[in-house]
C-alpha positions in Angstrom: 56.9 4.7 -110.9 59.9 6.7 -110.0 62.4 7.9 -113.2 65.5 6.3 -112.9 69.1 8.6 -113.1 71.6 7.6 -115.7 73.6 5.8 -112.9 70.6 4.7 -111.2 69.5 2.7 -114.5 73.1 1.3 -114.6 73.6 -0.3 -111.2 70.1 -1.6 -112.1 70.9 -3.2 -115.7 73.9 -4.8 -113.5 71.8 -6.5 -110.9 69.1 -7.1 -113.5 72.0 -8.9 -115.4 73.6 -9.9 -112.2 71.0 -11.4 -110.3 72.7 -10.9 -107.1 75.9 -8.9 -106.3 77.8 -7.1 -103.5 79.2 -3.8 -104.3 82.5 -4.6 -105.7 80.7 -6.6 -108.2 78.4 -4.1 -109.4 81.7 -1.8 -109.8 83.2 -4.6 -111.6 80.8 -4.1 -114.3 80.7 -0.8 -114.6 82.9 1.0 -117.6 85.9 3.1 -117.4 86.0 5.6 -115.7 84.5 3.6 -113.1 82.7 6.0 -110.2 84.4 5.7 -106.3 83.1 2.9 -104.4 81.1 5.1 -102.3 79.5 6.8 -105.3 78.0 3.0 -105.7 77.3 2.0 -102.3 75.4 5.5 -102.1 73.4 4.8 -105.4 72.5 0.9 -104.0 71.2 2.5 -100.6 69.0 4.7 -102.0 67.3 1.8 -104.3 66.9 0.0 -101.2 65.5 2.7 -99.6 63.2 3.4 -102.5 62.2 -0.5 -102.3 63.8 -1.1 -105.6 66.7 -3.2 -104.7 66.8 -5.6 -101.6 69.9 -7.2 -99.8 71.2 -10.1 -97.8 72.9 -9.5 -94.8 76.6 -11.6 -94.1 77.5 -10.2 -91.0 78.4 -6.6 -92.2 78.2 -7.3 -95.9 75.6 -6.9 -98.0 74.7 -9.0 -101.5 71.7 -6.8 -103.1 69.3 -7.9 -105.6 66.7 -6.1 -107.9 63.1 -5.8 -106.5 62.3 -3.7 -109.7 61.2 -5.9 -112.1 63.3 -5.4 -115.6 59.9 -6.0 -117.9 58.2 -3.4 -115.5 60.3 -0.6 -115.3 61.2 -1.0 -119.4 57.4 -1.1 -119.6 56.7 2.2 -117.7 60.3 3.8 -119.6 58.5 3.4 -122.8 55.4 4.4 -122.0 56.7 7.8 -120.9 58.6 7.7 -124.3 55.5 7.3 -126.1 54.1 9.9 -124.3 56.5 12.8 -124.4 57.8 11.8 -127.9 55.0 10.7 -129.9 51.6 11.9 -127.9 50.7 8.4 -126.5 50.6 6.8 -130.5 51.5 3.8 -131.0 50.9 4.7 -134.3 53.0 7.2 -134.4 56.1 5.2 -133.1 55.7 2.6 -135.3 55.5 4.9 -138.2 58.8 6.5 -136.6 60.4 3.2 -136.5 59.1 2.3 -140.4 60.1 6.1 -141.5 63.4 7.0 -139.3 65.0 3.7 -138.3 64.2 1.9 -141.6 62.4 -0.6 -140.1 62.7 -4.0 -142.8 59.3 -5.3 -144.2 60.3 -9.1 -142.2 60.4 -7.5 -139.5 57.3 -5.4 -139.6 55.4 -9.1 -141.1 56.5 -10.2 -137.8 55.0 -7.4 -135.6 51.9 -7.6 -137.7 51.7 -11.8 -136.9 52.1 -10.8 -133.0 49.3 -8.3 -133.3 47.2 -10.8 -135.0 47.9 -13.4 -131.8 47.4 -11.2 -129.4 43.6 -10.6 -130.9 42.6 -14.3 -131.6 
């Protein structure tokens, strides 16, 4: 799967968020300073053209709508974190999270029950 840009990744989270949107309402939700309006049609076209986004024609306007799966491309993100970061360990990331990010004992209890589920 294809690495996302910064601005990529956020016209994505939009329509993710969004559902469906024409361009003006993906600009809408984009913070200050908000890009030009063809900076974001540009971005949109080459996510349909990439098969990642797909539209709705109205005459000559489009409403767009994420192909890309959220849960997939998250999926794929951290597995390329895991791999460049912490050498494919999940191990390792957890003790990152436990170590670094002071992960709370409740909360690990509760990563431990959905390990635990997943191998009954």
């Amino acid at each position: 799967m294809k690495r996302l840009t910064h601005k990529e990744e956020e016209v994505m989270t939009i329509l993710w968020r969004l559902e469906k949107a024409f361009i003006n309402d993906i600009l809408n939700e984009m913070e200050e300073p908000k890009p030009p309006y063809n900076t974001v049609s540009s971005i949109v076209r080459k996510l349909v053209t990439e098969g990642l986004i797909g539209y709705e024609a109205f005459g000559k306007t489009h409403r767009y709508f994420p192909v890309l799966k959220k849960e997939d491309y998250r999926a794929n993100a951290f597995r390329r974190l895991m791999d460049s970061y912490f050498g494919g360990s999940p191990s390792a990331l957890l003790s990152y999270f436990v170590r670094e990010e002071n992960l709370r004992p409740e909360d690990l209890d509760k990563l431990l029950g959905e390990i635990k589920k997943r191998d009954e």
